[in-house]
N, C-alpha and C positions, 0 to 999 in steps of 0.2 A: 504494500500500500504506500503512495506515494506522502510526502509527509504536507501536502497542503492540503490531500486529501483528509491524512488522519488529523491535522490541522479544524480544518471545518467539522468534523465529525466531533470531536474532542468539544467546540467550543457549541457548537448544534446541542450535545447532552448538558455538558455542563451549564449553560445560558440559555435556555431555547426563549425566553421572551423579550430578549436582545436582538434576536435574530428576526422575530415574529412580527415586531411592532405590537402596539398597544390593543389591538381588534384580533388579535390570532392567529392571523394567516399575513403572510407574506405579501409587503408591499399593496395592503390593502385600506383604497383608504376609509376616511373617518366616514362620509358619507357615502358609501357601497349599500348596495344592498345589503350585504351581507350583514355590513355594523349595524343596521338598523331594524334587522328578524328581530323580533319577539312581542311581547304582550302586554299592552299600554293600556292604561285606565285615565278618565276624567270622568267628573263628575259631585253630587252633594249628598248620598249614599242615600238620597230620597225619590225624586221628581225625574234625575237625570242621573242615569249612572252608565257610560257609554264606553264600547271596551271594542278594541281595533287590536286587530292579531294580523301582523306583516310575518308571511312564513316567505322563508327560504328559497322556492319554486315562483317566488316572483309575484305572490296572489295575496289577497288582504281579505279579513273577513271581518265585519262592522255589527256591532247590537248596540242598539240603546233601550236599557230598561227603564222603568221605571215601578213607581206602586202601585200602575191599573195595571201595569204588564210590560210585550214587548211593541212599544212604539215605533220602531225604526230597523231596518235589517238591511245589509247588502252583501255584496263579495263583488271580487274582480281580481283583476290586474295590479301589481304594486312593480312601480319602477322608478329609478331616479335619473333624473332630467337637470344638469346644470346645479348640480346639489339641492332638488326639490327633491321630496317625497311624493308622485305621484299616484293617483288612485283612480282608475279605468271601471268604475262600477257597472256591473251587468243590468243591474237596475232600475227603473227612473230616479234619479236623487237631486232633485231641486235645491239647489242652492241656498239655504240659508229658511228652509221649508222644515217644518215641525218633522223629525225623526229622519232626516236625511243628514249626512257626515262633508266637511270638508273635503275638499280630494288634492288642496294643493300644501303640503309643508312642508316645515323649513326645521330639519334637526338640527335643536339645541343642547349643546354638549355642556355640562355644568361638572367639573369634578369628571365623577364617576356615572353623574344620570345622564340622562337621555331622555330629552322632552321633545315632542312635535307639535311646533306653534303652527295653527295655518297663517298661510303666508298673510292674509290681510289683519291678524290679531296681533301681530307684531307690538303695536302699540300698548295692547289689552297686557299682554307678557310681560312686558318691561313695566306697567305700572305697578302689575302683581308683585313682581320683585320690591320695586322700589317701598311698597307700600307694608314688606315682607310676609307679604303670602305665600311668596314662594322664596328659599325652599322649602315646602313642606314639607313635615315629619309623618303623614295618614296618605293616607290612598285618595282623599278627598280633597279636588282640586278644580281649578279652569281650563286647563291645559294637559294635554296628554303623557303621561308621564309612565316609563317603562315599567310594569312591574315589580316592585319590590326595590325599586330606587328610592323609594320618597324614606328607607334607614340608612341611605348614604350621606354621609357627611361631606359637604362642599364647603371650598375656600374660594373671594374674590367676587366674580361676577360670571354671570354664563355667558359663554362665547358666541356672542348674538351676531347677525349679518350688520355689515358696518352703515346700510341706512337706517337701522336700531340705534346703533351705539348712544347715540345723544339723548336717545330718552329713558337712558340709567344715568340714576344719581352714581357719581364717580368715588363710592365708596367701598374699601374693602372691609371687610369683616371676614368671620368665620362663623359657620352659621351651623348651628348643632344639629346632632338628626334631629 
């Protein structure tokens, strides 16, 4: 075995999240599909409780419950476009219509979470912060927020698109789960 070989091998075991970058795989980036598979919750655990599953094969499946029931459903296509989160519903889903879902957003990386603002709540997002709603320590929120993030503890500000930036107060802190 040649020794850049056992070189890379050696440092592949010993390191492998060196090698990996911070998502797992290899050279892949932050907004891939892939970093953005998994199971996201918003909602007030009453009226609105809405939960969007981006898997793996490209495809998005959308519920919104509530206390009569289920108000809202969809599926489709998930893919990303210019670092949007796109959403190709099979459905009819009227736009901004009682039990129909966003289909354009923008992942927001905070720390370790992973939020999906649609792209025109930008504003709504940033005041949530500023106003410290977020981040929040419950599953109960404005904003989509992955699974079992909302016990992640975050430092700073979350890494918003830069015609956000202005509408965060320019403070740090460290914000407990």
């Amino acid at each position: 075995m040649g020794v850049w070989r056992l070189l890379v091998l050696l440092l592949f075991t010993a390191c492998p999240a060196a090698l990996l970058g911070a998502s797992g795989s290899p050279d892949q980036p932050q907004n891939s599909l892939k970093a953005i598979v998994g199971d996201y919750y918003y909602g007030d655990g009453l009226g609105v409780n809405c939960y969007l599953v981006v898997k793996p094969e490209g495809r998005f499946t959308f519920m919104w419950r509530g206390c009569l029931g289920v108000y809202g459903q969809n599926q489709g296509d998930a893919k990303i476009v210019n670092d949007h989160l796109i959403l190709v519903p099979e459905q009819p889903n009227e736009s901004r219509s009682f039990g129909s879902t966003p289909t354009d957003f923008i992942p927001v990386h905070w720390g370790e979470r992973l939020y999906l603002v649609p792209k025109e709540a930008g504003k709504g997002f940033c005041y949530d912060v500023n106003q410290g709603r977020e981040p929040r320590s419950n599953p109960h929120g404005n904003f989509y927020l992955r699974r079992g993030d909302w016990g992640k503890k975050v430092t700073g500000l979350p890494n918003v698109p830069n015609e956000w930036q202005s509408l965060l107060q320019k403070k740090l802190t460290e914000h407990p789960k």
